[in-house]
CHARMM internal coordinates of N, CA and C (Angstrom, degrees):
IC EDIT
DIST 1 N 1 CA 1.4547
DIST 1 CA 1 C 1.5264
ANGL 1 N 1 CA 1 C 111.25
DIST 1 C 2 N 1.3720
ANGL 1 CA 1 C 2 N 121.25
DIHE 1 N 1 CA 1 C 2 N 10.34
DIST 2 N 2 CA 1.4149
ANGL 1 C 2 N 2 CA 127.40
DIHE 1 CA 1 C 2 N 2 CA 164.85
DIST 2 CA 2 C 1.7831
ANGL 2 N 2 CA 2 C 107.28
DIHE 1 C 2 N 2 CA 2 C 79.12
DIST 2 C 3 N 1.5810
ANGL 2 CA 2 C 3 N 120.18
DIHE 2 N 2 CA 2 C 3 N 15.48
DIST 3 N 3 CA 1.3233
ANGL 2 C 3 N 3 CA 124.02
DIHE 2 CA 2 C 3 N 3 CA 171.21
DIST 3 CA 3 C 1.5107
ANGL 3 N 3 CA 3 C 133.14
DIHE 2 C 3 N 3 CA 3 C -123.78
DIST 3 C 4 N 1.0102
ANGL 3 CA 3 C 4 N 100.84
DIHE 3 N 3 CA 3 C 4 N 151.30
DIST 4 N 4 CA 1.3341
ANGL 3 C 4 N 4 CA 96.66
DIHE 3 CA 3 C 4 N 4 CA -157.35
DIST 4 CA 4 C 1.8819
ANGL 4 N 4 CA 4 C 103.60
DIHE 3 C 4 N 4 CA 4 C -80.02
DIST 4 C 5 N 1.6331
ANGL 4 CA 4 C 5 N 101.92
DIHE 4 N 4 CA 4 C 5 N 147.14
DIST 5 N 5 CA 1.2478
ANGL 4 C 5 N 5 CA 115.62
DIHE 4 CA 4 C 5 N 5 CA 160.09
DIST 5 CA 5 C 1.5089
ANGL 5 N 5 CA 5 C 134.66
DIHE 4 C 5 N 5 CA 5 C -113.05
DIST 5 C 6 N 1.6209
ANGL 5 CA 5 C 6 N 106.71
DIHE 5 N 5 CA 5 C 6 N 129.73
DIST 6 N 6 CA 1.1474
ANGL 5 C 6 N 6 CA 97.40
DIHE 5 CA 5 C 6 N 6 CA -178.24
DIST 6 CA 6 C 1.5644
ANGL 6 N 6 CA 6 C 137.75
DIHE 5 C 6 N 6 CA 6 C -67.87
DIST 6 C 7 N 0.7813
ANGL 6 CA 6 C 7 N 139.91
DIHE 6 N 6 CA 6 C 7 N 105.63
DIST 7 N 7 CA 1.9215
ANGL 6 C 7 N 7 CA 131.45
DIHE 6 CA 6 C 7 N 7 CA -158.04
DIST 7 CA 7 C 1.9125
ANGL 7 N 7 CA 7 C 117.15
DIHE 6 C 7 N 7 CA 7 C -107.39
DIST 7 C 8 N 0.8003
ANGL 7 CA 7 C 8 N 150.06
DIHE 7 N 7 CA 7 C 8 N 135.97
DIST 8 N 8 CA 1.6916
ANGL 7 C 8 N 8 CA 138.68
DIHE 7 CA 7 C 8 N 8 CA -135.46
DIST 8 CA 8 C 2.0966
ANGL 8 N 8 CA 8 C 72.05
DIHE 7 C 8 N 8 CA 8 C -125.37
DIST 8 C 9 N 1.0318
ANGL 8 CA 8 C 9 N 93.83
DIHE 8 N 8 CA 8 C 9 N 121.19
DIST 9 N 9 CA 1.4208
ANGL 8 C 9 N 9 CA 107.50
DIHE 8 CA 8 C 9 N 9 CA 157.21
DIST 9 CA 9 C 1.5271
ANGL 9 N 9 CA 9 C 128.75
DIHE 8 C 9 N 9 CA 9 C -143.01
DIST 9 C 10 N 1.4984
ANGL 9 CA 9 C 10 N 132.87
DIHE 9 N 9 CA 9 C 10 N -144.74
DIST 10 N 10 CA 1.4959
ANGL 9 C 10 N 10 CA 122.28
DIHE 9 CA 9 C 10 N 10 CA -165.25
DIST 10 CA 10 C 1.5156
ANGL 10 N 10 CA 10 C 81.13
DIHE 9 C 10 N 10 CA 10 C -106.07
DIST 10 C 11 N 1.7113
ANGL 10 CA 10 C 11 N 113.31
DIHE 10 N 10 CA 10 C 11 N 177.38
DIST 11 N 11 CA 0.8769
ANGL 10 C 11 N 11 CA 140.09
DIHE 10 CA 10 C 11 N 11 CA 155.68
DIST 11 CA 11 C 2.0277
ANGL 11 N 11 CA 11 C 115.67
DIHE 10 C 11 N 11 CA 11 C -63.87
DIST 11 C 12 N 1.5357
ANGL 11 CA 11 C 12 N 119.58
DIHE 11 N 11 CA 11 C 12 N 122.13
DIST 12 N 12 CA 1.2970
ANGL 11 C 12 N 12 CA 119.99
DIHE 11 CA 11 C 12 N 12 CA 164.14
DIST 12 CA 12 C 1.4934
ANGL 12 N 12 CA 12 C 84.43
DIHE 11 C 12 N 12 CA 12 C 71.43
DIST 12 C 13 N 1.3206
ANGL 12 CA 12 C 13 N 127.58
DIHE 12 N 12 CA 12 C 13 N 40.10
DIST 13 N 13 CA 1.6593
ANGL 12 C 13 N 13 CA 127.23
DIHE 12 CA 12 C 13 N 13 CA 171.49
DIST 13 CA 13 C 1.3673
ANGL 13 N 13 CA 13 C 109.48
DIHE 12 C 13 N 13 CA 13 C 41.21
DIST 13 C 14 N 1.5187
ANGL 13 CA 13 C 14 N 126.79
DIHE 13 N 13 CA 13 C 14 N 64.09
DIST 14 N 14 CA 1.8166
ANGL 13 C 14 N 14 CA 104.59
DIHE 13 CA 13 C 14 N 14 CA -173.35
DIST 14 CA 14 C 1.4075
ANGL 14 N 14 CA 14 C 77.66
DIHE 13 C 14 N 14 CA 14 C -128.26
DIST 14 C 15 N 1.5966
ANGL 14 CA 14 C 15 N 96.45
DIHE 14 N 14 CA 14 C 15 N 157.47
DIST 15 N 15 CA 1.3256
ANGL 14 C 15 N 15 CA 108.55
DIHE 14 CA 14 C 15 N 15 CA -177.55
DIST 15 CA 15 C 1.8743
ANGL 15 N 15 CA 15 C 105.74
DIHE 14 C 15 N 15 CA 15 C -109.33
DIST 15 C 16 N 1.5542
ANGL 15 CA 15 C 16 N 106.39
DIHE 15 N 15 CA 15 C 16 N 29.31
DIST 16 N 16 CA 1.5295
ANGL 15 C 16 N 16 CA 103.45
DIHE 15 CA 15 C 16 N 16 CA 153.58
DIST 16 CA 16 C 1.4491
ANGL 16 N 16 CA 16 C 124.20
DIHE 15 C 16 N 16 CA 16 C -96.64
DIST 16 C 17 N 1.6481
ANGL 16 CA 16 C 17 N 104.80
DIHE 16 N 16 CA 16 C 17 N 124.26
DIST 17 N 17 CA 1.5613
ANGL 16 C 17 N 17 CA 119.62
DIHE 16 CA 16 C 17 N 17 CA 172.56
DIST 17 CA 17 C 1.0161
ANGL 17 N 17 CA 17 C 115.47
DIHE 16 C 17 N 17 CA 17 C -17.69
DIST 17 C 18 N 1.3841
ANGL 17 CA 17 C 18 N 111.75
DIHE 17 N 17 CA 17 C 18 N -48.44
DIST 18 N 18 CA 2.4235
ANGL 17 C 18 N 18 CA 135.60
DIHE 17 CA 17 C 18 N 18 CA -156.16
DIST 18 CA 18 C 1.7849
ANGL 18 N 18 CA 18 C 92.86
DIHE 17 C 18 N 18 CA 18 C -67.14
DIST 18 C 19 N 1.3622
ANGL 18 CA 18 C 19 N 126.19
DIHE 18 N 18 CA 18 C 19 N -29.52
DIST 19 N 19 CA 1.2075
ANGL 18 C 19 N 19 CA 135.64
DIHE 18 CA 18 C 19 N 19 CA -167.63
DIST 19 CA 19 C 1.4564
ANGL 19 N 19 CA 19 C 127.09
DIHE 18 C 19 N 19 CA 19 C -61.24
DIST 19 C 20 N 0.5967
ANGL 19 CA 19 C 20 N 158.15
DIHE 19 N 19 CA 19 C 20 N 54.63
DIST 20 N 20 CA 1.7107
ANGL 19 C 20 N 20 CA 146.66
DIHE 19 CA 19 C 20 N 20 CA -156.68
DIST 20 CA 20 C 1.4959
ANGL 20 N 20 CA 20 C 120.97
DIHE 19 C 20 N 20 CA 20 C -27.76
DIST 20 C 21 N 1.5226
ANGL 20 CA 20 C 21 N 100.58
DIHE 20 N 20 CA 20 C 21 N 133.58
DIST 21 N 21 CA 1.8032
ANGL 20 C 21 N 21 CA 119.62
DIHE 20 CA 20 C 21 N 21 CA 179.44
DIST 21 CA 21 C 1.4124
ANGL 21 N 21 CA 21 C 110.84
DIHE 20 C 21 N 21 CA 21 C -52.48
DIST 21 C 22 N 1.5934
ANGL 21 CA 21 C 22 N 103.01
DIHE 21 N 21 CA 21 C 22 N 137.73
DIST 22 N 22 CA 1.4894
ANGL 21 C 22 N 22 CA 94.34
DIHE 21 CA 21 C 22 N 22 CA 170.25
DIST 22 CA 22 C 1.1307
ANGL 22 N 22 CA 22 C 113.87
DIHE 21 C 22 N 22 CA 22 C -147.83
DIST 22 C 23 N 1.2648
ANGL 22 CA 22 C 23 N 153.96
DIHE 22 N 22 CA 22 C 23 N 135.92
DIST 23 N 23 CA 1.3897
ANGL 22 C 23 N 23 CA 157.82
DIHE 22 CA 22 C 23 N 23 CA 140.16
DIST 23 CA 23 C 1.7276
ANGL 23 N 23 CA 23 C 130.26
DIHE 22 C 23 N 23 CA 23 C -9.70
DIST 23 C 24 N 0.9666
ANGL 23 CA 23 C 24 N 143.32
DIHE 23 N 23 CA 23 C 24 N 76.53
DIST 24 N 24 CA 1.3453
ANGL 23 C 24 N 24 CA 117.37
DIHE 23 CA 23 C 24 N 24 CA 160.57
DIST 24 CA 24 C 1.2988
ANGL 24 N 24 CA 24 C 130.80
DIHE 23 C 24 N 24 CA 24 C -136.40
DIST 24 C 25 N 1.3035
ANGL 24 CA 24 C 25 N 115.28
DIHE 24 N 24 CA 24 C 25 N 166.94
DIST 25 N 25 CA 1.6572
ANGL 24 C 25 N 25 CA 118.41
DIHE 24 CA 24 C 25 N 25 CA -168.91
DIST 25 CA 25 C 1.0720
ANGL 25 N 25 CA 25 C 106.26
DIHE 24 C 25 N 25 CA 25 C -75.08
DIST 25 C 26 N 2.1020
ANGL 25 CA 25 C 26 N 120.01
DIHE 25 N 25 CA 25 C 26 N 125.27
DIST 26 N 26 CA 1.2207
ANGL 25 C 26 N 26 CA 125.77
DIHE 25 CA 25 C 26 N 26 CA 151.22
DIST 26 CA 26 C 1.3788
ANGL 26 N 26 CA 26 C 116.74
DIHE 25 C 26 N 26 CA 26 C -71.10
DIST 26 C 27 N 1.5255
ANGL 26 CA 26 C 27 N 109.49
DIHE 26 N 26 CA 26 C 27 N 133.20
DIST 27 N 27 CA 1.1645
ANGL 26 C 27 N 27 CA 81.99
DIHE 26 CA 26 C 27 N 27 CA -171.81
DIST 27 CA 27 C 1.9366
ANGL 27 N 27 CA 27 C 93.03
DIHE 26 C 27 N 27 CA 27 C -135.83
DIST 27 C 28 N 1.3348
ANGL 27 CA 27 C 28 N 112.27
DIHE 27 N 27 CA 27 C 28 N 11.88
DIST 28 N 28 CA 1.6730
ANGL 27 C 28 N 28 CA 116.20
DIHE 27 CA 27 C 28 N 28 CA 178.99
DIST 28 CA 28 C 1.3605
ANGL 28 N 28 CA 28 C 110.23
DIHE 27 C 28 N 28 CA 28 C 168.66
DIST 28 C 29 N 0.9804
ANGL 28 CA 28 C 29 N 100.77
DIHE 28 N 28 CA 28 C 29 N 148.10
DIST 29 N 29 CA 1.4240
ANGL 28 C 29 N 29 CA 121.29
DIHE 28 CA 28 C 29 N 29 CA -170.30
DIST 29 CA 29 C 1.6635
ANGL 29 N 29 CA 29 C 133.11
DIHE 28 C 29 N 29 CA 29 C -138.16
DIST 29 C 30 N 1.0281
ANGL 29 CA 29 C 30 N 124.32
DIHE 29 N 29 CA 29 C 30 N 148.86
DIST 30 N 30 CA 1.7216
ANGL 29 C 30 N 30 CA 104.81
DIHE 29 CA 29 C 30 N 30 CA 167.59
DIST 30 CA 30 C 1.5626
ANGL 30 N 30 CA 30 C 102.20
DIHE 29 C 30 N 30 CA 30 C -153.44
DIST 30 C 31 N 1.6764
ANGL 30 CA 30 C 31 N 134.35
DIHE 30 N 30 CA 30 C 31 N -171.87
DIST 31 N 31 CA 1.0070
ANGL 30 C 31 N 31 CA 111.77
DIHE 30 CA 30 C 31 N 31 CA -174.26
DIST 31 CA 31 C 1.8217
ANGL 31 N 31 CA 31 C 137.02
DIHE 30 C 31 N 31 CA 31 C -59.38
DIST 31 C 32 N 1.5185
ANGL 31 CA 31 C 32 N 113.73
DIHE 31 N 31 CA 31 C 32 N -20.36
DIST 32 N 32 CA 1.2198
ANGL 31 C 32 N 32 CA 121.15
DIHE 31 CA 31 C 32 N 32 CA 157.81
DIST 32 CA 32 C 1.4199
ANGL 32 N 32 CA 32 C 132.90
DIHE 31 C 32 N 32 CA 32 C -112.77
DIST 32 C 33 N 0.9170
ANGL 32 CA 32 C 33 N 133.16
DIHE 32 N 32 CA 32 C 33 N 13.02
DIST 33 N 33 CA 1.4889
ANGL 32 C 33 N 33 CA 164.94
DIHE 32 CA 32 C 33 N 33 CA 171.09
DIST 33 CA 33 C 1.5024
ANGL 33 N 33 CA 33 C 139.57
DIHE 32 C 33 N 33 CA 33 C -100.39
DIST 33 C 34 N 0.9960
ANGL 33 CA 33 C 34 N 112.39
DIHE 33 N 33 CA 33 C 34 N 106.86
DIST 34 N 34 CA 1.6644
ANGL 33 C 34 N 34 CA 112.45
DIHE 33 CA 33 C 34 N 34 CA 170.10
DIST 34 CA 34 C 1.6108
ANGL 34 N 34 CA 34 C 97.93
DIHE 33 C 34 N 34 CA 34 C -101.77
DIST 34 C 35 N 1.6651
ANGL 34 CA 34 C 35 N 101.85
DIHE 34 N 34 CA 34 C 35 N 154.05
DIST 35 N 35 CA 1.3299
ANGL 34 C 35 N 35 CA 100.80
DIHE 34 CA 34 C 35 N 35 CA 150.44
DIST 35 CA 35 C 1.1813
ANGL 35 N 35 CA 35 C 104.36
DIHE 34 C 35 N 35 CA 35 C -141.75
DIST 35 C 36 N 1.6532
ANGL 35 CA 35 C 36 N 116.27
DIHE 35 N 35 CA 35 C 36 N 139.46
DIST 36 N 36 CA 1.1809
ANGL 35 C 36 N 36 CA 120.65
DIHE 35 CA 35 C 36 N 36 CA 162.91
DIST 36 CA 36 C 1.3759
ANGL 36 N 36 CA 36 C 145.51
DIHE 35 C 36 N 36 CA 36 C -144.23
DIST 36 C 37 N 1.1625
ANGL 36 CA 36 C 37 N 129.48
DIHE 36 N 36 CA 36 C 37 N -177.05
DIST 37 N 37 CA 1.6486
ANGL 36 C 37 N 37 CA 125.01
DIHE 36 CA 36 C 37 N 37 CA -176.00
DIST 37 CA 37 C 1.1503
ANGL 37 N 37 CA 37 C 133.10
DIHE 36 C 37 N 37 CA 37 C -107.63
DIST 37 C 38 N 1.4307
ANGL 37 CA 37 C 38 N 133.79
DIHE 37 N 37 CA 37 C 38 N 110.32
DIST 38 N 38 CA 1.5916
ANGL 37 C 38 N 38 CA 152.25
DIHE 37 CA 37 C 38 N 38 CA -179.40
DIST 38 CA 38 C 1.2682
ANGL 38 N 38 CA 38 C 144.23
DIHE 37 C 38 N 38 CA 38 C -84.09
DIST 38 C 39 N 1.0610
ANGL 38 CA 38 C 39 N 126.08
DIHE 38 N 38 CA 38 C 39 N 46.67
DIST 39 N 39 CA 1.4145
ANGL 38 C 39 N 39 CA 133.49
DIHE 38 CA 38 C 39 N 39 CA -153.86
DIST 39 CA 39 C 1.3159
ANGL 39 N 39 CA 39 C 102.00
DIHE 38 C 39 N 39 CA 39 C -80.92
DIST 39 C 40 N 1.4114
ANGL 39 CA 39 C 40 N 114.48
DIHE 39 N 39 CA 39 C 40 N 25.10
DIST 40 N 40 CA 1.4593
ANGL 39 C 40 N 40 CA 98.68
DIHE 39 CA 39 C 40 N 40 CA 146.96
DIST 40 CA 40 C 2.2546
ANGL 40 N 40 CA 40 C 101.58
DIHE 39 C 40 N 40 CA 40 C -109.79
DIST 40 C 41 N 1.0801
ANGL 40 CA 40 C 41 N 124.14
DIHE 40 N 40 CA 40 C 41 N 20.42
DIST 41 N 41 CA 1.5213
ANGL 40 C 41 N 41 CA 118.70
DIHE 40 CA 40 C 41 N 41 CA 172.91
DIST 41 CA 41 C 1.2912
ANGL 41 N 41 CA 41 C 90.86
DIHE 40 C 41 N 41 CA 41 C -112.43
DIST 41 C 42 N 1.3740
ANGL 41 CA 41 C 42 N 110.52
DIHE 41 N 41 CA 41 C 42 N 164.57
DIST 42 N 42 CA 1.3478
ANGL 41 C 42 N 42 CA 121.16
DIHE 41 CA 41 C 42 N 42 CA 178.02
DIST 42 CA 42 C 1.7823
ANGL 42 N 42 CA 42 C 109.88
DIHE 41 C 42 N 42 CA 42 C -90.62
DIST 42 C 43 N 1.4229
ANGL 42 CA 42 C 43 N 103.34
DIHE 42 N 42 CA 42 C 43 N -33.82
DIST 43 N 43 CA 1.2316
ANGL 42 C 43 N 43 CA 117.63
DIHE 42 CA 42 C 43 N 43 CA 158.49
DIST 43 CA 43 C 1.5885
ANGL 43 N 43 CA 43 C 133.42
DIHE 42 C 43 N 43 CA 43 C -80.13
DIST 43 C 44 N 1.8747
ANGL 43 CA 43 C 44 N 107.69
DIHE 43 N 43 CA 43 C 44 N 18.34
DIST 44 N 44 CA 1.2721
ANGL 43 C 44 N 44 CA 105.37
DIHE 43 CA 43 C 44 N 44 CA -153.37
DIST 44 CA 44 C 1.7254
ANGL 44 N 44 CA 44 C 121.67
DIHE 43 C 44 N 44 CA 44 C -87.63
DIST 44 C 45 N 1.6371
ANGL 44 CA 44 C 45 N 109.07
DIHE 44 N 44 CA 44 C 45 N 20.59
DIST 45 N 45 CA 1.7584
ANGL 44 C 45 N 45 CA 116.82
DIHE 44 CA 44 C 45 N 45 CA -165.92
DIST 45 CA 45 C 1.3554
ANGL 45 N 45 CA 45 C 86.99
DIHE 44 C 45 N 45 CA 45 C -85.66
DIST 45 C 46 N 1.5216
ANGL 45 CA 45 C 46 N 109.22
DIHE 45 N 45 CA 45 C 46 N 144.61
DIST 46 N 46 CA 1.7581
ANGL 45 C 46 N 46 CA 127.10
DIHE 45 CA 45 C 46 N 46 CA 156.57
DIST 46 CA 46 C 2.0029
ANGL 46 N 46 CA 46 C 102.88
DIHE 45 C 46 N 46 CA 46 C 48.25
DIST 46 C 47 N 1.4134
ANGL 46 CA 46 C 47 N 98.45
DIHE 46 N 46 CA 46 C 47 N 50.06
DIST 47 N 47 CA 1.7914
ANGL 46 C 47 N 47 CA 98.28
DIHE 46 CA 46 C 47 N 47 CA -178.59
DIST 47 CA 47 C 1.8530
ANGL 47 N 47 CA 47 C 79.70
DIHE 46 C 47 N 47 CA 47 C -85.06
DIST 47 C 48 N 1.1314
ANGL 47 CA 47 C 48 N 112.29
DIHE 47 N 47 CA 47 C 48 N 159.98
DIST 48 N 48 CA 1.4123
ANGL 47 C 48 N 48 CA 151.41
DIHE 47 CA 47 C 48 N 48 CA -158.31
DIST 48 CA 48 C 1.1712
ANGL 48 N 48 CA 48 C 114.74
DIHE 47 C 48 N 48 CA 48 C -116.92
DIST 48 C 49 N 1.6678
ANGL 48 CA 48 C 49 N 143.87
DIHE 48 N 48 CA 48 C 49 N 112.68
DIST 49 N 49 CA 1.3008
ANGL 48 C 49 N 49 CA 131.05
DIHE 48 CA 48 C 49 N 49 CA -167.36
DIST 49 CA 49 C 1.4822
ANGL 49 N 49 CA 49 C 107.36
DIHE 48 C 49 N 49 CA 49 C -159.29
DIST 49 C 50 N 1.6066
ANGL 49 CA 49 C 50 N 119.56
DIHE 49 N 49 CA 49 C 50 N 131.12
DIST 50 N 50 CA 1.4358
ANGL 49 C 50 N 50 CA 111.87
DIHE 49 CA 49 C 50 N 50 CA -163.88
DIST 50 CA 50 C 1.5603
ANGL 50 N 50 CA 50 C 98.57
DIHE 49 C 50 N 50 CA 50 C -67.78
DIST 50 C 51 N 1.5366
ANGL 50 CA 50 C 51 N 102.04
DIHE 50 N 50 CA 50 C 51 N 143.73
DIST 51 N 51 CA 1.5459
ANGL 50 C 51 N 51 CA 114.10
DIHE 50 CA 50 C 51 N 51 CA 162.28
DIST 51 CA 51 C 1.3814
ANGL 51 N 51 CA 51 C 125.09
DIHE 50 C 51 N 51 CA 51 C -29.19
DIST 51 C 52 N 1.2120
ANGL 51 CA 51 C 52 N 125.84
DIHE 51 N 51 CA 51 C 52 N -78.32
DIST 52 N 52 CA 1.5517
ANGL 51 C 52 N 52 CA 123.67
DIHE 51 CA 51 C 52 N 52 CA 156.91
DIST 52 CA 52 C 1.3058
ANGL 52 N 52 CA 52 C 124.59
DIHE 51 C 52 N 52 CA 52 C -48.01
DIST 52 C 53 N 0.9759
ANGL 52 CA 52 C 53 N 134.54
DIHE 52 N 52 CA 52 C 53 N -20.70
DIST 53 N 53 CA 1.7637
ANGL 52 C 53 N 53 CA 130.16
DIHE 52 CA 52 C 53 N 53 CA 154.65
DIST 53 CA 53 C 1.5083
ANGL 53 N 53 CA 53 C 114.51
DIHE 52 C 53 N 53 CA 53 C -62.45
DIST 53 C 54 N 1.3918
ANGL 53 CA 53 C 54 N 111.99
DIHE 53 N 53 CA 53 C 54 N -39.17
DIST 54 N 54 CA 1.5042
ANGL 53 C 54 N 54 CA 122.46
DIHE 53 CA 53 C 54 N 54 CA 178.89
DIST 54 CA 54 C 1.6066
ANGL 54 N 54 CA 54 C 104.98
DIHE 53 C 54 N 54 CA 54 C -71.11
DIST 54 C 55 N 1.3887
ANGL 54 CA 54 C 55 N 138.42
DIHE 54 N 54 CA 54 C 55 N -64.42
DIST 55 N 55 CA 1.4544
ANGL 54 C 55 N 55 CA 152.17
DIHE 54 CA 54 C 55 N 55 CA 158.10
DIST 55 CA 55 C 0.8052
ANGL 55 N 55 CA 55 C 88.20
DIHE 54 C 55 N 55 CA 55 C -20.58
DIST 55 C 56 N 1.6553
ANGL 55 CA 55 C 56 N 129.12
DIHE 55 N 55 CA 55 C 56 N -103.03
DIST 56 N 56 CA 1.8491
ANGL 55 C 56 N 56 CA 124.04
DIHE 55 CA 55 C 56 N 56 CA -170.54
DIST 56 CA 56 C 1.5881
ANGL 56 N 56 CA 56 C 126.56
DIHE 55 C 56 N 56 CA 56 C -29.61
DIST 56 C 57 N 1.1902
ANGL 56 CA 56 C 57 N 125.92
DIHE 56 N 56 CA 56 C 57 N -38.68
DIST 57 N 57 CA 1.5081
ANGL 56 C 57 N 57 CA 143.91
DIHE 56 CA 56 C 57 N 57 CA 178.05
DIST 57 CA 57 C 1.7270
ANGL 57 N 57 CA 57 C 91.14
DIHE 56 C 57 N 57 CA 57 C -67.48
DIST 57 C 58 N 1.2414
ANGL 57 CA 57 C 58 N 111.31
DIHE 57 N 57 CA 57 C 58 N -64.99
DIST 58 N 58 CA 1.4978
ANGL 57 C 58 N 58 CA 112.77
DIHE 57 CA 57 C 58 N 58 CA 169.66
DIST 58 CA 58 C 1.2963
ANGL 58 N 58 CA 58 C 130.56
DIHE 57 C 58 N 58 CA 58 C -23.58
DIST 58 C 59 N 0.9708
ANGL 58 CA 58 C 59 N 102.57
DIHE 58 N 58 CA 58 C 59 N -105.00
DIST 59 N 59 CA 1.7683
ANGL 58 C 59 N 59 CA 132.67
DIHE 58 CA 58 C 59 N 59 CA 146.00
DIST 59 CA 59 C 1.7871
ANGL 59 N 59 CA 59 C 105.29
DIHE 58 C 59 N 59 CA 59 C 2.31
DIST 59 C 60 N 1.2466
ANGL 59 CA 59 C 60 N 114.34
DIHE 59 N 59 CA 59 C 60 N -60.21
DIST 60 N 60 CA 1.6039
ANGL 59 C 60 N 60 CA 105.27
DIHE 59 CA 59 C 60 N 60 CA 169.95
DIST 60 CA 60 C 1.1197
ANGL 60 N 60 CA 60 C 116.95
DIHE 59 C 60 N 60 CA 60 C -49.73
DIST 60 C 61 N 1.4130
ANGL 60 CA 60 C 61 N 138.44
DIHE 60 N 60 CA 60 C 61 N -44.95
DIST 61 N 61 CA 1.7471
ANGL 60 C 61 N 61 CA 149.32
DIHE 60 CA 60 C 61 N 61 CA -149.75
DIST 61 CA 61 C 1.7958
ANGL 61 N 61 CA 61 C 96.29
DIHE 60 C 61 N 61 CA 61 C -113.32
DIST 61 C 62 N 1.9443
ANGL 61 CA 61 C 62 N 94.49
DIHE 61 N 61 CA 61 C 62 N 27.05
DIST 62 N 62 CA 2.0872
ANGL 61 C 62 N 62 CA 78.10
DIHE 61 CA 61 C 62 N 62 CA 171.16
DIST 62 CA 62 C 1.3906
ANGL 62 N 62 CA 62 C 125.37
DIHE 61 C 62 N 62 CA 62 C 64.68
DIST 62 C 63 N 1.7875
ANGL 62 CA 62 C 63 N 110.16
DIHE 62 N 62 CA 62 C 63 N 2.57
DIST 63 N 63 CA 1.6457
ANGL 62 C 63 N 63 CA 104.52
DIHE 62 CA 62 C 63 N 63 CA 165.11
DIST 63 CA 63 C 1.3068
ANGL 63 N 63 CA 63 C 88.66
DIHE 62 C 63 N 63 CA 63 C 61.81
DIST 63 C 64 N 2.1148
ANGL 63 CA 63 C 64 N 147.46
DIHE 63 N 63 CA 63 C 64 N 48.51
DIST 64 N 64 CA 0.7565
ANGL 63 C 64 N 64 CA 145.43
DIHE 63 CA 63 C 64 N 64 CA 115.34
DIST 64 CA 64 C 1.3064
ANGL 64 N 64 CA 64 C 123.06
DIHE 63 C 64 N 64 CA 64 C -41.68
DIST 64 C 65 N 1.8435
ANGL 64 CA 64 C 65 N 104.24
DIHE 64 N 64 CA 64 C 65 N 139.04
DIST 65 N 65 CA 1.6834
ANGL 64 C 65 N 65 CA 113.53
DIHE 64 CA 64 C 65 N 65 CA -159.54
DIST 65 CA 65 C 1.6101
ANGL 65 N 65 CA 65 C 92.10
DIHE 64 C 65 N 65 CA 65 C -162.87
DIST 65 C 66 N 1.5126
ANGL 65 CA 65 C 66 N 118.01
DIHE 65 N 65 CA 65 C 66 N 142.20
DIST 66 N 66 CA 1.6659
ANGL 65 C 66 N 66 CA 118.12
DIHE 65 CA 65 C 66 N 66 CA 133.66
DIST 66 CA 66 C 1.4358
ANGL 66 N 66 CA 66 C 105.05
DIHE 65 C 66 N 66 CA 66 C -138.69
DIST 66 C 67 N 1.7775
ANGL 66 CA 66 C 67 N 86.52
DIHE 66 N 66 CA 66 C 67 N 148.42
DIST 67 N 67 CA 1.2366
ANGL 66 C 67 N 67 CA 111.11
DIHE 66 CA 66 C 67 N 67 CA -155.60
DIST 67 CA 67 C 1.8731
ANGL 67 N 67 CA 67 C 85.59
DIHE 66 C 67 N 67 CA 67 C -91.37
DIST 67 C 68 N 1.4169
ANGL 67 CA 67 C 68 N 105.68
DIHE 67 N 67 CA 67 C 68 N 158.18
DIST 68 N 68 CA 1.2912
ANGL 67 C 68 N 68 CA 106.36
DIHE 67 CA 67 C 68 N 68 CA -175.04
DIST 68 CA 68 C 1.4676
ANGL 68 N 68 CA 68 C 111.79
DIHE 67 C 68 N 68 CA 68 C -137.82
DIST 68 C 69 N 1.1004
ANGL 68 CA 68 C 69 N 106.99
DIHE 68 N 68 CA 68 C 69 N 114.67
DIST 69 N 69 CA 1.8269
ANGL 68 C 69 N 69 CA 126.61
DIHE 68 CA 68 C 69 N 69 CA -149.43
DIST 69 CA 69 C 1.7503
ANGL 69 N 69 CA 69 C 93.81
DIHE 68 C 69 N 69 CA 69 C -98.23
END
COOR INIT
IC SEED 1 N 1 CA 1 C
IC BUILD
């Protein structure tokens, strides 16, 4: 639907627990690719992150998400 979702993952995308939770905007995807948004980097628009790095980062924080209507 062309909007972005918010998804709760690690800090610097790591999929260690020890890491701290973080927020950021999904904002595209394709089969190996996420892209998403960071407004906590200064550089953080359209950062780039392999699919399975993103899933694993995921996957710690319960595949937490809101969808934004």
């Amino acid at each position: 639907a062309n909007r972005p979702v918010v998804v709760a993952v690690r800090l610097n995308m790591s999929d260690d627990p020890k890491i701290l939770g973080h927020f950021m905007a999904l904002v595209g995807m394709d089969s190996s690719t996420v892209w998403m948004n960071d407004v906590g980097k200064s550089q953080g628009k359209d950062r780039a992150f392999p699919l399975s790095q993103f899933q694993a980062s995921w996957a710690t924080q319960g595949n937490a998400y809101v969808n934004i209507k």
